[in-house]
C-alpha positions in Angstrom: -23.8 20.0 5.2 -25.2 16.4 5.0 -26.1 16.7 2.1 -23.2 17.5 0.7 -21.9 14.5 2.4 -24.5 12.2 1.0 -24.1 13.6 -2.4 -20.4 12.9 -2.1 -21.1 9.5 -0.9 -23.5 9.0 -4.2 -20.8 9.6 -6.4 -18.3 7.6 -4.4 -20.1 4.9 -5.1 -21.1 5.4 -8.6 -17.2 5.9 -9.4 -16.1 3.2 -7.9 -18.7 1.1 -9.3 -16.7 2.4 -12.6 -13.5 1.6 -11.5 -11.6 -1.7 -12.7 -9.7 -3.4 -14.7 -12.1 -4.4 -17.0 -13.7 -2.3 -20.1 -17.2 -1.9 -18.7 -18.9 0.8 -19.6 -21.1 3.1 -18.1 -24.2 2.0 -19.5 -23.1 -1.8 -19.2 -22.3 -1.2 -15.3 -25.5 0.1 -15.2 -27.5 -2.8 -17.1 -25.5 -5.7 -14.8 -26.1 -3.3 -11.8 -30.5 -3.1 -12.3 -30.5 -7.1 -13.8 -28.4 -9.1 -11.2 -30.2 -12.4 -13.1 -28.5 -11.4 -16.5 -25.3 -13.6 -17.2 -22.0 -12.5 -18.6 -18.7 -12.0 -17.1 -19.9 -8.4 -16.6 -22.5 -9.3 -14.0 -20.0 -11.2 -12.6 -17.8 -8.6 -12.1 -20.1 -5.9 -11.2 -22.3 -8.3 -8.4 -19.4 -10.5 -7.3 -16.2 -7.4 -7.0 -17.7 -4.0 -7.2 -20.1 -4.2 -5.2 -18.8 -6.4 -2.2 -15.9 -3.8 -2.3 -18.5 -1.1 -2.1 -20.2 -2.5 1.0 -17.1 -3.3 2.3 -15.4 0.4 2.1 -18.7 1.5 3.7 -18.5 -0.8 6.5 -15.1 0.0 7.1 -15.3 3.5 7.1 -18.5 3.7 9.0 -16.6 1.3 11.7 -13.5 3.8 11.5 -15.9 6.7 12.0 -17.5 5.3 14.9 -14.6 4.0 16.7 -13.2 7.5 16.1 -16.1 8.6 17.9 -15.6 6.3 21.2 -12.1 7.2 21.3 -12.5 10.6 21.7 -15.6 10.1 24.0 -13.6 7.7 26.4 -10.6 10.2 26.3 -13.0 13.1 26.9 -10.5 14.8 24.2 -11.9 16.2 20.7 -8.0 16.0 19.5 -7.7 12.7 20.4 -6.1 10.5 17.9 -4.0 7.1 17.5 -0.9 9.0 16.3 -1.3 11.6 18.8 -1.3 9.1 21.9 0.7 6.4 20.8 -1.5 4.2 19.5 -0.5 3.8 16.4 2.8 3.0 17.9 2.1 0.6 20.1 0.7 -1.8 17.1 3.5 -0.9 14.8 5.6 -1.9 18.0 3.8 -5.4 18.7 4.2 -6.1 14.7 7.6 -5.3 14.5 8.0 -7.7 17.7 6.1 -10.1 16.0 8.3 -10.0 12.9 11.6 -10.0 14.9 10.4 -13.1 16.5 9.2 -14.9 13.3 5.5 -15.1 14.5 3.1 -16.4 12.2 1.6 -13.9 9.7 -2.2 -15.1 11.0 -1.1 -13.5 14.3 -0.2 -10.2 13.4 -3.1 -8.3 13.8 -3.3 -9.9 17.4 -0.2 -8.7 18.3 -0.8 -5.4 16.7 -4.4 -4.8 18.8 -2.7 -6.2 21.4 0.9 -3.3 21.1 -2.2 -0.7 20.3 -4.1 -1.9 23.5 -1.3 -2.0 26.0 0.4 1.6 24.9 -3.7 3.1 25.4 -4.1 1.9 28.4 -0.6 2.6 29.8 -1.7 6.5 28.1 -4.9 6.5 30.3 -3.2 5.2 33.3 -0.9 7.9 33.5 -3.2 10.4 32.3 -5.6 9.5 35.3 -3.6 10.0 37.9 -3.7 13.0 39.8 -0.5 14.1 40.0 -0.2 17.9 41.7 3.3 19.1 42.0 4.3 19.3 45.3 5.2 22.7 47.2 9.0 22.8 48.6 
């Protein structure tokens, strides 16, 4: 099963390496890819774009994955998800706040961890409390 994934991964990266706006081709990628101290535009686009964006969709994903990960671990819940819980929600909510009240576009994502943050641990709260119903 891994290594499936790996292989998947591999050719991922070799396709997205190939991917752009430019008419690189295979065996040009390839050339600017093994001699990063060759000049041309096509080093520069294969050293200074592709490849950043490679590390960067890794790095993403892998951070994506592992928060994932603690999410589900915290909540003790293998279903566990933003959409599920509201968590999603909650940062739409704080960005939509932050838009209705003309907030500067640097502070968005601040508003939006901070929507996401208070509607998880307003899910928690509720979710730990040991609520039994009560006989009549």
């Amino acid at each position: 099963m891994f290594t499936a994934l790996f292989v998947m991964l591999g050719l991922s990266i070799v396709v997205s390496n190939l991917a752009g706006g430019s008419d690189l081709t295979f065996s040009k990628t390839i050339y600017y890819l093994f001699h990063p101290a060759s000049q041309g535009i096509g080093r520069d686009i294969v050293w200074q774009i592709r490849v950043p964006r490679i590390i960067l969709g890794l790095l993403v994903g892998a951070g994506l994955a592992s928060c994932g990960v603690v999410f589900q671990g915290i909540l003790r819940n293998p279903l566990a998800e933003p959409y599920t819980l509201g968590v999603s929600g909650g940062a739409a909510l704080g960005v939509a706040l932050g838009v209705i009240l003309a907030v500067s576009g640097i502070y968005l994502p601040f508003l939006a961890f901070g929507g996401g943050a208070l509607s998880i641990f307003l899910v928690y709260g509720i979710a730990s409390k040991n609520v039994s119903p009560t006989p009549r």
